[in-house]
C-alpha positions in Angstrom: -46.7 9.7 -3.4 -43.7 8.6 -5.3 -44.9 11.1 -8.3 -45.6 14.0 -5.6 -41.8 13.6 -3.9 -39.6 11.2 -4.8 -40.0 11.8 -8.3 -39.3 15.3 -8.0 -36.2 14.3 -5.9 -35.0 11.7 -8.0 -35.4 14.1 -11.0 -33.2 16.7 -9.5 -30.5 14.3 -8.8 -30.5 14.1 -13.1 -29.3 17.1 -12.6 -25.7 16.4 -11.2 -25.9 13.0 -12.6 -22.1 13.1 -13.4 -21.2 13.7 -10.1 -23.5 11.1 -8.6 -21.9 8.3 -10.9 -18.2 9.2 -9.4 -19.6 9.1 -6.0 -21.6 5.4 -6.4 -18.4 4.1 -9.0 -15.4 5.6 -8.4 -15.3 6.5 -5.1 -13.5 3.4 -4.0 -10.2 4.5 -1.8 -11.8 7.6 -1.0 -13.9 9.0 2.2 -16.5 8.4 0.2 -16.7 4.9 -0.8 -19.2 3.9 1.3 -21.5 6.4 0.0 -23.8 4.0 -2.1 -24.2 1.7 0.8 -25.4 4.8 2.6 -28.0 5.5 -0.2 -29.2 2.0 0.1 -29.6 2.3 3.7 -31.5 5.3 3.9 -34.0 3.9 0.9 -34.2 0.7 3.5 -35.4 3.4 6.3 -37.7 4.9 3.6 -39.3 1.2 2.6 -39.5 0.5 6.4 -41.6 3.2 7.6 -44.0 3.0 4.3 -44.8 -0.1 5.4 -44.7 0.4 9.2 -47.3 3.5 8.2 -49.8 1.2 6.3 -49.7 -1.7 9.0 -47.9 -4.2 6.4 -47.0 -7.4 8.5 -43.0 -7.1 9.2 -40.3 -8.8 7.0 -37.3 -10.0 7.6 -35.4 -6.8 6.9 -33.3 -9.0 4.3 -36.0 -8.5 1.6 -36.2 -4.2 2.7 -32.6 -4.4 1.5 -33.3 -6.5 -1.9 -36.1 -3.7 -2.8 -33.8 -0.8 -1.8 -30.8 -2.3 -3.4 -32.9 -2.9 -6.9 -34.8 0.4 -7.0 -31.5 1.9 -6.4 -29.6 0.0 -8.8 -32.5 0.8 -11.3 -32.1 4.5 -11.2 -27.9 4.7 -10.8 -28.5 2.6 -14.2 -30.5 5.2 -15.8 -27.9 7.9 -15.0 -24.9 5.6 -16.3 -27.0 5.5 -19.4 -28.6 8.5 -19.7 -29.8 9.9 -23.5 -32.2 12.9 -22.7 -34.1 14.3 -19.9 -37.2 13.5 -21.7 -35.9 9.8 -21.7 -34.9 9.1 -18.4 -38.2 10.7 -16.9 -39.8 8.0 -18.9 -37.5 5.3 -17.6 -37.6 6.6 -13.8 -41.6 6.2 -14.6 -41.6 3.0 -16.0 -38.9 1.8 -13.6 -42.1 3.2 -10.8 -45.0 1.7 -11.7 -43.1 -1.5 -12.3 -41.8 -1.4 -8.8 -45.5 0.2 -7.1 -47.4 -1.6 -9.3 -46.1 -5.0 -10.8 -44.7 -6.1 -14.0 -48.4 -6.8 -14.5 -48.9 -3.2 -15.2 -47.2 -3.3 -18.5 -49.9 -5.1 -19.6 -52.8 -3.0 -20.4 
């Protein structure tokens, strides 16, 4: 699924990439400052209800936030550090399969 629709969101988001990094980095004073934290949350909603959908045993909501909070992190640092479309559609894949499938993945 993440291929099918997030991808596709996440890669549209390159887009305005500029924009995004004043909102998550410099928006601190602003009405806007808490708009990473927002982010975070609604990834947390999004990580919740994938595993509420596939019957997954509940967590402590703690460790929702540590996934949303890195996968997050991962992608505002491949906008702070973009080189190339080409590039950070490779990152935002490898930064996907590392977080669906396991740093064991890297090892084929």
């Amino acid at each position: 699924n993440f291929q099918k629709i997030e991808s596709a969101m996440f890669l549209s988001l390159l887009d305005k990439r500029k924009q995004l990094i004043i909102l998550i980095d410099k928006s601190s004073g602003t009405r806007y400052q808490d708009a990473k934290e927002m982010i975070i949350r609604s990834t947390e909603i999004h990580i919740k209800n994938a595993i509420k959908n596939r019957g997954i045993k509940k967590y402590d909501d703690f460790l929702i936030h540590i996934l949303a909070n890195n996968f997050m992190e991962g992608f505002f640092e491949i906008i702070r550090h973009y080189k190339n479309r080409k590039w950070a559609e490779e990152m935002l894949e490898l930064m996907a399969k590392q977080y669906y499938c396991g740093v064991e993945s890297f090892l084929d």
